[in-house]
C-alpha positions in Angstrom: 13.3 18.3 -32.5 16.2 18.5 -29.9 16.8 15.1 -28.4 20.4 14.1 -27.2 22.3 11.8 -29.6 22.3 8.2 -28.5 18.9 8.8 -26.2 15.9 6.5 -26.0 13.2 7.5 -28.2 10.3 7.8 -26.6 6.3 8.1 -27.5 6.2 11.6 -27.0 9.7 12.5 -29.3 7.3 10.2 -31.9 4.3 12.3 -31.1 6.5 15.8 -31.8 7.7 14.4 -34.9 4.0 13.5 -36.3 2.3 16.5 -35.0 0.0 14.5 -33.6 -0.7 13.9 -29.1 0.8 11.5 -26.9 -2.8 10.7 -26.4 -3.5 10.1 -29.6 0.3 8.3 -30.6 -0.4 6.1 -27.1 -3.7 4.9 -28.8 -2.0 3.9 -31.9 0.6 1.8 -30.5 -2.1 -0.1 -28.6 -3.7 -1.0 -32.0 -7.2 1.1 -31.0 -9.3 1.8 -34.1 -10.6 5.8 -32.7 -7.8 7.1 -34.9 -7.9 7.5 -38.5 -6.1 5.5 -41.4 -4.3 9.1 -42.1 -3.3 9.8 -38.7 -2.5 6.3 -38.2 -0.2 6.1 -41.0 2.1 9.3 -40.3 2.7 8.1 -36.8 3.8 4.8 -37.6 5.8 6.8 -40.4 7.3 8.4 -37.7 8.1 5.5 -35.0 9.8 4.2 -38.2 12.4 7.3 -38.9 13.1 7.8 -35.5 13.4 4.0 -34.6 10.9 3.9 -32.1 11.3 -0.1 -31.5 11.6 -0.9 -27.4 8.2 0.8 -26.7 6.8 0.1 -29.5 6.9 -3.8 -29.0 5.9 -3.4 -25.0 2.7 -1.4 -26.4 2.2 -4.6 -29.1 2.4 -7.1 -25.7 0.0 -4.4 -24.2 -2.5 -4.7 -27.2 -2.7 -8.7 -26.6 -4.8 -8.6 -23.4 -4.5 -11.2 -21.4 -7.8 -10.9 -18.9 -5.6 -11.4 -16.0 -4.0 -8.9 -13.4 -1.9 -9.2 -10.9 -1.8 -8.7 -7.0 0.9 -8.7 -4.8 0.6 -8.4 -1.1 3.3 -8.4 1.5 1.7 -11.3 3.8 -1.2 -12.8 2.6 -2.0 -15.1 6.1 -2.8 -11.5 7.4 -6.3 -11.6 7.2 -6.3 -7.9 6.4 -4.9 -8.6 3.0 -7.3 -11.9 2.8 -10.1 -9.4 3.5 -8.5 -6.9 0.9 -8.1 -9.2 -1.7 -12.1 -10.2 -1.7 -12.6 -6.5 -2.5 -10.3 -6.2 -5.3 -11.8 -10.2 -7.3 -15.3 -9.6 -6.5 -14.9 -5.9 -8.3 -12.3 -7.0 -11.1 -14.3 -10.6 -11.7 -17.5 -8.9 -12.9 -15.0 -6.9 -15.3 -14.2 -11.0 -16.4 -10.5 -10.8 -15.1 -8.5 -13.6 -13.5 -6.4 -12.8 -10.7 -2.9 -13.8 -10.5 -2.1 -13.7 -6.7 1.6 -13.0 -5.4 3.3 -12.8 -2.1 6.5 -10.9 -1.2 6.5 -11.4 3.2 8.4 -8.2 2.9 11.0 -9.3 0.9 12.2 -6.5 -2.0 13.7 -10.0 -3.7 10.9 -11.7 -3.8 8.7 -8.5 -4.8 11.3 -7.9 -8.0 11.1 -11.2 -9.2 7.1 -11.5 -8.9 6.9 -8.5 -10.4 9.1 -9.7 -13.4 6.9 -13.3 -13.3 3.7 -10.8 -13.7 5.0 -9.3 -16.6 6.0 -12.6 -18.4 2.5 -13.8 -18.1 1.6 -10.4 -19.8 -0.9 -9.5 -17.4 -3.2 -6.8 -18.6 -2.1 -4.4 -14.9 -0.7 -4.6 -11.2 -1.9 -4.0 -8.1 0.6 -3.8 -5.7 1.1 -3.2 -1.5 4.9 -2.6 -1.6 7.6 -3.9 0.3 8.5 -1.4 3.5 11.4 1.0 1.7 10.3 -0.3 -2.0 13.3 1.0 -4.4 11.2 2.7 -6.9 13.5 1.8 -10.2 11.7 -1.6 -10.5 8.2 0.4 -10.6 9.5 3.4 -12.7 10.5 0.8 -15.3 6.9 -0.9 -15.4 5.7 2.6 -16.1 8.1 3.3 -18.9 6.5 0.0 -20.4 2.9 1.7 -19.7 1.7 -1.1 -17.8 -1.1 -0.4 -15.2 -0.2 -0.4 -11.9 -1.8 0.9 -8.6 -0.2 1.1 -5.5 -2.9 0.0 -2.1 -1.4 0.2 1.2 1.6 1.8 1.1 3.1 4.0 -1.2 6.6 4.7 -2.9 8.5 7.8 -2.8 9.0 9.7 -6.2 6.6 7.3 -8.1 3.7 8.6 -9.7 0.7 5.8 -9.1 -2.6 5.4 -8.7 -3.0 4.7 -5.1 -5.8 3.8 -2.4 -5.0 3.3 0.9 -6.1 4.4 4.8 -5.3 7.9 6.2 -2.8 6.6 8.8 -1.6 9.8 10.1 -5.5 10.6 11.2 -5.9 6.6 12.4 -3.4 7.3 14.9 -4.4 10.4 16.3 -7.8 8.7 16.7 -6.0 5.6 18.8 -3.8 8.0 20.4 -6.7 10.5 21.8 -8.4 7.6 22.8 -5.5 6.7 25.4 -4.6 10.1 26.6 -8.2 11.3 26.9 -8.5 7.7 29.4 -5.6 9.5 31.4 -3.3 7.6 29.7 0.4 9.7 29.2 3.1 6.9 29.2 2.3 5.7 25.3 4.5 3.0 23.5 4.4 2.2 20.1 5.3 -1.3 18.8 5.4 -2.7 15.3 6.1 -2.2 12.0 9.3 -1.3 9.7 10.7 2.1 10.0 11.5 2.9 6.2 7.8 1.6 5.7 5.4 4.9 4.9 2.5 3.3 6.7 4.9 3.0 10.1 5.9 6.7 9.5 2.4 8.4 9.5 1.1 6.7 11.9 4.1 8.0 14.5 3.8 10.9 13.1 -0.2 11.1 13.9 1.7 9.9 17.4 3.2 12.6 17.5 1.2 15.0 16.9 -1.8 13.9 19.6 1.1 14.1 22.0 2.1 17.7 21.1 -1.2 18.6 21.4 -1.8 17.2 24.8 1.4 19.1 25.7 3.5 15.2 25.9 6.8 14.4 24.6 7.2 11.6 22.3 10.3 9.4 23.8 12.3 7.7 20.8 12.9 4.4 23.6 8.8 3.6 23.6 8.7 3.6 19.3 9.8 -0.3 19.1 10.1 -1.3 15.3 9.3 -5.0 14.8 7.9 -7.1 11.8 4.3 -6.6 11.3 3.6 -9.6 12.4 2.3 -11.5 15.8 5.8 -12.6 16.8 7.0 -9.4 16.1 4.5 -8.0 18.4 5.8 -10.6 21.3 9.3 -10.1 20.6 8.7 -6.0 20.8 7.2 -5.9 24.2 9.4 -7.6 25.0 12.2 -6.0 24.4 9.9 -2.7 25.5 10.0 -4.0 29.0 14.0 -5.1 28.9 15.0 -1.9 28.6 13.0 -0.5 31.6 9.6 0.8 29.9 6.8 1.2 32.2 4.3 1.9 29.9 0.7 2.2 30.6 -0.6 1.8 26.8 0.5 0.3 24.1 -0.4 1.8 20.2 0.3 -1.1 17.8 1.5 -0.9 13.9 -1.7 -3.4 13.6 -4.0 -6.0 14.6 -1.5 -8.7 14.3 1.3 -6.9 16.0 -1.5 -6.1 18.6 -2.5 -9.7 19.5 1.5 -10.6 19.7 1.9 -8.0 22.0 -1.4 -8.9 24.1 0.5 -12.4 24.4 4.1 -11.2 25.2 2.7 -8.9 28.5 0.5 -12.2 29.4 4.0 -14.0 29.6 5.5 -11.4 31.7 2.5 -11.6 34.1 0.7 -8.4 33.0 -3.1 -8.2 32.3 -4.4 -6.7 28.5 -7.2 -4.9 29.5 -6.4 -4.4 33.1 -3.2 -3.6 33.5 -2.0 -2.0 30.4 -4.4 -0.9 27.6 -3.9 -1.9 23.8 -4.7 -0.4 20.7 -4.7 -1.7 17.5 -4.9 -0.6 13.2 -6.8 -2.5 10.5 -9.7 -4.2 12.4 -9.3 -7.3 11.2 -12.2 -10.9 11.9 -10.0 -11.8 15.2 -9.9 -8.4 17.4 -13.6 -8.8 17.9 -13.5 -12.0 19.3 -10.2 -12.0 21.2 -9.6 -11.6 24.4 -10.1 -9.2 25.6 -11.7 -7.7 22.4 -9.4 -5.3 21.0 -9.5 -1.7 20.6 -9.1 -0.7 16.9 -8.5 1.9 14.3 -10.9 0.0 10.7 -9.3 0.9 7.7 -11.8 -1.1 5.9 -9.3 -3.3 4.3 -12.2 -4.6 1.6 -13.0 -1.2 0.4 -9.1 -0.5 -0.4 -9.0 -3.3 -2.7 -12.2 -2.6 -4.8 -11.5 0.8 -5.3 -8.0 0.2 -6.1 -9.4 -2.7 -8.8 -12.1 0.0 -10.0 -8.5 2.4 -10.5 -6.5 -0.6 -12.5 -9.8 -1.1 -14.5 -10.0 2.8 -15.5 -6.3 2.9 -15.8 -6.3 -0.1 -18.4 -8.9 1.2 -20.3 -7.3 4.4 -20.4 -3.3 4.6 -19.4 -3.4 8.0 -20.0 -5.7 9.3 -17.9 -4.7 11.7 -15.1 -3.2 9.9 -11.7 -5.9 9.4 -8.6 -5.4 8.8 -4.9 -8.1 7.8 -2.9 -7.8 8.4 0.8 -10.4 6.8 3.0 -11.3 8.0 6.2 -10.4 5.4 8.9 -12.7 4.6 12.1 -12.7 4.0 16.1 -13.3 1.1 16.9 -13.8 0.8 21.4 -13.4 -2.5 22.9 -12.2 -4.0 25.7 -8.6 -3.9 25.4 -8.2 -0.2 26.4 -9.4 1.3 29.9 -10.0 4.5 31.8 -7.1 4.9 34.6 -8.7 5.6 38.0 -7.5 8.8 39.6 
Protein backbone atom coordinates (compact mmCIF):
# COMPACT_ATOMS: atom_id res chain seq x y z
CA UNK A 1 0.00 0.00 0.00
CA UNK A 2 1.61 3.41 -0.98
CA UNK A 3 0.89 6.00 1.65
CA UNK A 4 3.39 8.88 2.36
CA UNK A 5 5.55 8.43 5.52
CA UNK A 6 4.33 10.49 8.45
CA UNK A 7 0.57 10.74 6.74
CA UNK A 8 -2.68 10.33 8.61
CA UNK A 9 -4.13 6.97 8.32
CA UNK A 10 -7.30 7.00 7.21
CA UNK A 11 -10.37 4.37 7.09
CA UNK A 12 -9.96 3.67 3.67
CA UNK A 13 -5.76 2.96 3.88
CA UNK A 14 -7.43 0.48 6.87
CA UNK A 15 -9.89 -0.83 4.46
CA UNK A 16 -6.86 -1.58 1.61
CA UNK A 17 -5.01 -3.23 4.21
CA UNK A 18 -7.98 -5.70 5.32
CA UNK A 19 -9.30 -6.32 1.87
CA UNK A 20 -12.33 -5.52 3.05
CA UNK A 21 -14.82 -1.80 1.87
CA UNK A 22 -14.88 1.41 3.36
CA UNK A 23 -18.42 0.58 3.64
CA UNK A 24 -17.99 -2.24 5.36
CA UNK A 25 -14.62 -0.93 7.73
CA UNK A 26 -17.05 2.43 8.35
CA UNK A 27 -19.63 -0.08 9.90
CA UNK A 28 -17.16 -1.61 12.12
CA UNK A 29 -15.83 1.38 13.64
CA UNK A 30 -19.35 2.42 14.47
CA UNK A 31 -19.73 -0.85 16.53
CA UNK A 32 -22.71 -2.22 13.99
CA UNK A 33 -23.36 -5.99 14.39
CA UNK A 34 -24.08 -6.63 10.09
CA UNK A 35 -20.48 -7.66 9.94
CA UNK A 36 -19.16 -10.90 10.94
CA UNK A 37 -16.82 -11.95 13.93
CA UNK A 38 -14.16 -12.87 11.02
CA UNK A 39 -14.39 -9.70 9.17
CA UNK A 40 -14.69 -7.91 12.19
CA UNK A 41 -11.52 -9.17 13.68
CA UNK A 42 -9.06 -8.56 10.53
CA UNK A 43 -10.07 -5.02 10.36
CA UNK A 44 -9.56 -4.13 13.79
CA UNK A 45 -6.27 -6.30 13.13
CA UNK A 46 -5.57 -3.86 10.75
CA UNK A 47 -6.56 -0.30 12.43
CA UNK A 48 -4.09 -1.89 15.01
CA UNK A 49 -0.78 -2.33 12.52
CA UNK A 50 -1.31 0.70 10.81
CA UNK A 51 -2.20 2.80 14.02
CA UNK A 52 -5.51 3.82 13.01
CA UNK A 53 -6.18 5.82 16.46
CA UNK A 54 -7.70 9.67 15.65
CA UNK A 55 -10.60 8.18 13.63
CA UNK A 56 -11.01 5.50 15.22
CA UNK A 57 -11.95 7.13 18.72
CA UNK A 58 -14.27 9.91 16.69
CA UNK A 59 -16.12 6.73 15.17
CA UNK A 60 -16.33 5.28 19.13
CA UNK A 61 -17.95 9.02 20.14
CA UNK A 62 -20.13 8.41 16.98
CA UNK A 63 -21.24 4.89 18.17
CA UNK A 64 -22.54 6.62 21.67
CA UNK A 65 -25.67 8.35 20.24
CA UNK A 66 -26.73 10.90 21.84
CA UNK A 67 -30.58 11.46 20.44
CA UNK A 68 -29.80 15.03 19.96
CA UNK A 69 -28.84 17.17 16.77
CA UNK A 70 -27.95 20.34 16.20
CA UNK A 71 -29.19 23.49 14.26
CA UNK A 72 -27.59 26.49 13.57
CA UNK A 73 -29.29 29.40 11.89
CA UNK A 74 -27.81 32.77 11.14
CA UNK A 75 -30.74 34.89 12.84
CA UNK A 76 -33.28 33.12 14.44
CA UNK A 77 -35.76 36.41 15.16
CA UNK A 78 -36.19 36.03 11.30
CA UNK A 79 -39.30 34.35 11.25
CA UNK A 80 -38.17 32.53 8.14
CA UNK A 81 -35.79 30.52 10.18
CA UNK A 82 -38.64 30.38 13.15
CA UNK A 83 -40.85 28.94 10.34
CA UNK A 84 -37.86 26.65 9.18
CA UNK A 85 -37.02 25.34 12.33
CA UNK A 86 -40.81 23.95 12.96
CA UNK A 87 -40.13 21.85 9.87
CA UNK A 88 -36.92 20.38 10.81
CA UNK A 89 -38.41 19.35 15.10
CA UNK A 90 -41.77 18.32 14.06
CA UNK A 91 -39.89 15.72 11.33
CA UNK A 92 -36.71 14.89 13.62
CA UNK A 93 -39.05 14.66 17.03
CA UNK A 94 -41.13 11.72 15.65
CA UNK A 95 -37.51 10.16 14.96
CA UNK A 96 -37.27 10.86 19.13
CA UNK A 97 -34.37 13.53 18.74
CA UNK A 98 -33.80 16.63 20.79
CA UNK A 99 -32.86 19.66 19.18
CA UNK A 100 -30.05 21.68 20.26
CA UNK A 101 -30.71 25.20 18.70
CA UNK A 102 -27.72 27.67 17.88
CA UNK A 103 -27.41 31.13 16.56
CA UNK A 104 -24.48 32.70 14.67
CA UNK A 105 -26.27 36.49 13.48
CA UNK A 106 -23.73 36.06 10.73
CA UNK A 107 -20.91 35.88 12.64
CA UNK A 108 -18.08 33.08 11.22
CA UNK A 109 -16.90 33.39 15.18
CA UNK A 110 -19.76 32.65 16.61
CA UNK A 111 -20.62 29.76 13.92
CA UNK A 112 -16.95 28.10 14.76
CA UNK A 113 -17.36 28.06 18.26
CA UNK A 114 -21.08 26.62 18.13
CA UNK A 115 -20.10 24.37 15.94
CA UNK A 116 -17.20 23.19 18.32
CA UNK A 117 -20.07 23.40 21.45
CA UNK A 118 -22.25 20.88 19.09
CA UNK A 119 -19.57 18.50 18.96
CA UNK A 120 -18.69 18.48 22.74
CA UNK A 121 -22.30 17.58 23.49
CA UNK A 122 -21.64 14.75 20.92
CA UNK A 123 -24.62 15.35 18.99
CA UNK A 124 -25.68 12.49 16.78
CA UNK A 125 -25.51 15.30 13.25
CA UNK A 126 -25.75 19.05 12.15
CA UNK A 127 -27.89 21.04 10.34
CA UNK A 128 -26.45 24.01 9.41
CA UNK A 129 -27.49 27.67 7.29
CA UNK A 130 -23.94 29.05 7.05
CA UNK A 131 -22.53 32.20 7.70
CA UNK A 132 -22.43 34.50 4.23
CA UNK A 133 -18.62 33.49 2.90
CA UNK A 134 -18.43 30.33 5.37
CA UNK A 135 -14.57 29.19 5.29
CA UNK A 136 -15.08 25.60 4.52
CA UNK A 137 -11.98 24.09 6.78
CA UNK A 138 -14.22 24.16 9.90
CA UNK A 139 -16.90 21.85 7.86
CA UNK A 140 -14.28 19.78 6.00
CA UNK A 141 -12.91 18.84 9.43
CA UNK A 142 -16.46 17.72 10.82
CA UNK A 143 -16.56 15.50 7.73
CA UNK A 144 -13.14 13.95 8.39
CA UNK A 145 -14.73 13.05 11.83
CA UNK A 146 -17.88 11.48 9.86
CA UNK A 147 -20.33 13.50 11.55
CA UNK A 148 -23.63 14.28 9.74
CA UNK A 149 -24.08 17.42 8.60
CA UNK A 150 -26.46 19.08 6.07
CA UNK A 151 -26.27 22.34 4.73
CA UNK A 152 -30.13 24.35 4.33
CA UNK A 153 -30.07 27.74 2.94
CA UNK A 154 -26.98 28.42 1.75
CA UNK A 155 -24.20 26.47 0.73
CA UNK A 156 -20.28 26.35 0.93
CA UNK A 157 -17.95 26.28 -1.94
CA UNK A 158 -15.81 23.06 -2.32
CA UNK A 159 -17.75 21.13 0.44
CA UNK A 160 -19.47 18.12 -0.28
CA UNK A 161 -23.00 18.13 1.85
CA UNK A 162 -26.19 17.18 1.88
CA UNK A 163 -28.06 20.32 1.10
CA UNK A 164 -31.76 21.61 0.73
CA UNK A 165 -32.41 24.89 -0.04
CA UNK A 166 -34.70 27.34 -2.61
CA UNK A 167 -33.74 27.80 -6.31
CA UNK A 168 -32.81 31.50 -5.91
CA UNK A 169 -31.48 32.16 -9.31
CA UNK A 170 -35.26 31.03 -10.71
CA UNK A 171 -36.95 33.22 -7.48
CA UNK A 172 -35.47 36.14 -8.91
CA UNK A 173 -36.22 35.92 -12.40
CA UNK A 174 -39.81 35.38 -11.17
CA UNK A 175 -39.68 38.88 -9.00
CA UNK A 176 -37.79 40.44 -11.72
CA UNK A 177 -40.36 39.50 -14.73
CA UNK A 178 -42.91 40.52 -12.55
CA UNK A 179 -41.50 44.26 -12.50
CA UNK A 180 -40.44 44.60 -15.99
CA UNK A 181 -43.55 42.93 -17.49
CA UNK A 182 -45.55 46.05 -15.11
CA UNK A 183 -43.31 48.37 -17.30
CA UNK A 184 -40.96 48.56 -14.84
CA UNK A 185 -36.97 49.08 -16.35
CA UNK A 186 -35.15 51.14 -13.57
CA UNK A 187 -34.73 47.92 -11.01
CA UNK A 188 -32.66 48.22 -7.68
CA UNK A 189 -31.64 45.54 -5.73
CA UNK A 190 -31.11 45.96 -1.88
CA UNK A 191 -29.96 43.50 0.77
CA UNK A 192 -27.95 40.90 1.55
CA UNK A 193 -24.00 40.00 1.82
CA UNK A 194 -22.07 39.83 -1.35
CA UNK A 195 -19.77 36.67 -0.57
CA UNK A 196 -23.17 35.04 0.54
CA UNK A 197 -24.32 32.34 -2.32
CA UNK A 198 -27.97 33.09 -1.72
CA UNK A 199 -27.20 37.10 -2.62
CA UNK A 200 -25.22 35.86 -5.73
CA UNK A 201 -27.96 33.81 -7.51
CA UNK A 202 -30.48 35.79 -6.90
CA UNK A 203 -28.48 38.88 -8.94
CA UNK A 204 -27.53 36.69 -11.09
CA UNK A 205 -31.44 35.49 -11.85
CA UNK A 206 -31.34 39.67 -12.00
CA UNK A 207 -29.41 39.57 -14.43
CA UNK A 208 -30.45 37.46 -16.49
CA UNK A 209 -34.44 38.78 -16.67
CA UNK A 210 -32.64 41.96 -17.63
CA UNK A 211 -30.65 40.47 -20.51
CA UNK A 212 -33.54 38.99 -21.63
CA UNK A 213 -35.67 42.04 -21.68
CA UNK A 214 -32.68 43.66 -23.56
CA UNK A 215 -31.77 45.92 -19.89
CA UNK A 216 -28.44 46.55 -18.53
CA UNK A 217 -27.87 45.65 -15.06
CA UNK A 218 -26.19 48.99 -13.32
CA UNK A 219 -23.61 47.83 -10.49
CA UNK A 220 -24.78 51.54 -8.50
CA UNK A 221 -28.65 49.98 -8.06
CA UNK A 222 -27.12 46.32 -6.35
CA UNK A 223 -26.92 47.84 -2.59
CA UNK A 224 -25.44 45.07 -0.28
CA UNK A 225 -26.76 45.51 3.33
CA UNK A 226 -27.33 43.06 6.32
CA UNK A 227 -30.29 40.85 5.80
CA UNK A 228 -32.02 42.47 8.08
CA UNK A 229 -34.88 45.32 8.49
CA UNK A 230 -32.36 48.03 9.34
CA UNK A 231 -30.31 46.98 6.70
CA UNK A 232 -33.14 47.35 4.42
CA UNK A 233 -33.63 51.22 5.79
CA UNK A 234 -30.11 52.03 5.79
CA UNK A 235 -29.85 50.59 1.95
CA UNK A 236 -32.40 52.76 0.46
CA UNK A 237 -31.17 54.98 1.78
CA UNK A 238 -27.99 55.17 0.81
CA UNK A 239 -29.80 54.03 -2.82
CA UNK A 240 -31.37 57.46 -2.98
CA UNK A 241 -27.92 59.49 -1.64
CA UNK A 242 -26.21 58.63 -4.44
CA UNK A 243 -28.87 59.85 -7.02
CA UNK A 244 -30.96 56.53 -7.79
CA UNK A 245 -34.24 57.15 -9.25
CA UNK A 246 -35.51 53.83 -9.13
CA UNK A 247 -38.95 52.78 -9.87
CA UNK A 248 -38.73 49.15 -8.21
CA UNK A 249 -37.11 47.85 -5.68
CA UNK A 250 -36.00 43.70 -5.64
CA UNK A 251 -35.07 42.87 -2.02
CA UNK A 252 -32.47 40.07 -0.69
CA UNK A 253 -35.81 39.14 1.55
CA UNK A 254 -38.81 39.83 3.45
CA UNK A 255 -37.10 41.57 6.23
CA UNK A 256 -34.84 43.60 4.04
CA UNK A 257 -38.10 44.35 2.13
CA UNK A 258 -40.16 45.82 5.13
CA UNK A 259 -36.89 48.03 6.10
CA UNK A 260 -36.79 49.30 2.83
CA UNK A 261 -40.80 49.87 2.63
CA UNK A 262 -39.91 52.07 5.93
CA UNK A 263 -36.82 53.96 4.73
CA UNK A 264 -38.76 55.45 1.29
CA UNK A 265 -41.84 56.29 3.85
CA UNK A 266 -39.18 58.52 5.67
CA UNK A 267 -38.05 60.09 2.50
CA UNK A 268 -41.66 60.94 1.63
CA UNK A 269 -42.14 58.15 -1.04
CA UNK A 270 -45.31 55.87 -1.18
CA UNK A 271 -44.66 51.57 -1.25
CA UNK A 272 -47.15 50.64 -3.48
CA UNK A 273 -47.69 53.93 -5.22
CA UNK A 274 -44.81 55.42 -5.91
CA UNK A 275 -42.19 52.78 -6.18
CA UNK A 276 -43.09 49.00 -6.19
CA UNK A 277 -41.40 46.34 -3.82
CA UNK A 278 -40.58 42.93 -4.12
CA UNK A 279 -39.68 40.64 -1.74
CA UNK A 280 -37.93 36.55 -1.10
CA UNK A 281 -39.02 34.08 1.60
CA UNK A 282 -42.74 34.96 2.25
CA UNK A 283 -42.57 35.07 5.56
CA UNK A 284 -46.25 35.53 8.48
CA UNK A 285 -45.71 39.58 8.21
CA UNK A 286 -45.75 40.37 4.22
CA UNK A 287 -49.36 39.36 4.16
CA UNK A 288 -50.48 41.59 6.56
CA UNK A 289 -48.24 44.60 6.03
CA UNK A 290 -48.89 47.42 4.53
CA UNK A 291 -49.23 47.48 1.79
CA UNK A 292 -49.15 43.63 1.55
CA UNK A 293 -46.00 42.73 0.03
CA UNK A 294 -45.15 41.12 -3.17
CA UNK A 295 -43.12 37.93 -2.68
CA UNK A 296 -41.02 35.18 -4.08
CA UNK A 297 -42.25 31.67 -1.11
CA UNK A 298 -39.44 29.59 -0.68
CA UNK A 299 -41.45 27.60 1.66
CA UNK A 300 -39.11 27.97 4.48
CA UNK A 301 -40.99 24.91 6.54
CA UNK A 302 -40.49 22.43 3.84
CA UNK A 303 -36.51 23.27 3.75
CA UNK A 304 -36.13 22.31 7.21
CA UNK A 305 -38.02 18.88 7.11
CA UNK A 306 -36.50 17.70 4.24
CA UNK A 307 -33.16 18.68 5.30
CA UNK A 308 -34.04 16.71 8.91
CA UNK A 309 -35.40 13.73 6.76
CA UNK A 310 -31.52 14.11 4.92
CA UNK A 311 -29.57 14.25 8.53
CA UNK A 312 -31.87 11.33 9.61
CA UNK A 313 -30.83 9.05 6.32
CA UNK A 314 -27.36 10.44 6.63
CA UNK A 315 -27.05 9.22 10.39
CA UNK A 316 -28.39 6.01 9.74
CA UNK A 317 -26.18 5.64 6.95
CA UNK A 318 -22.90 8.16 6.62
CA UNK A 319 -21.99 6.50 3.70
CA UNK A 320 -24.59 6.85 1.57
CA UNK A 321 -24.25 8.93 -1.72
CA UNK A 322 -24.64 13.04 -1.18
CA UNK A 323 -28.32 14.58 -2.07
CA UNK A 324 -29.41 18.14 -2.91
CA UNK A 325 -32.81 18.99 -2.98
CA UNK A 326 -33.81 22.01 -4.81
CA UNK A 327 -37.30 23.26 -4.42
CA UNK A 328 -39.11 25.16 -6.80
CA UNK A 329 -39.89 28.62 -5.32
CA UNK A 330 -43.36 30.59 -5.98
CA UNK A 331 -44.96 34.14 -6.94
CA UNK A 332 -46.55 35.52 -4.61
CA UNK A 333 -48.73 39.20 -6.10
CA UNK A 334 -49.72 41.64 -3.59
CA UNK A 335 -50.04 45.02 -3.19
CA UNK A 336 -46.64 46.29 -2.94
CA UNK A 337 -45.81 46.18 -6.67
CA UNK A 338 -47.94 48.09 -9.51
CA UNK A 339 -48.46 48.42 -13.23
CA UNK A 340 -46.87 51.87 -14.39
CA UNK A 341 -49.48 53.84 -16.51
CA UNK A 342 -48.31 54.71 -19.96
Amino acid sequence: MNRKKGSRVTLKDVAAHAGVSRATASLIVRNSPNVSDKTRKKVLASMDELGYVYDRIAANLRSKRSSTVGVIFTDIGNTFFSDLLKGVSTTLETEGFTVLLGTTFDSEEKQVRLLSTMLEHRVDGIILCPVSGSSNEPIKKITKLEIPIVHAVREIADVECDYVGIDYLIGAQMAVNHLINNGHQRIAFVGGRRESTAWQQRVEGLKQAFQAAGLEVDPSKLISTAPTRDGGALGVKELFRLGSQPTAIFCFNDLVALGVMEGVRELGIVPGKDIAVVGFDDIPEASITNPPLTTVSSFSNQIGSKAATLLHKRILDIDRPKERIILHPELVIRDSTFVISE
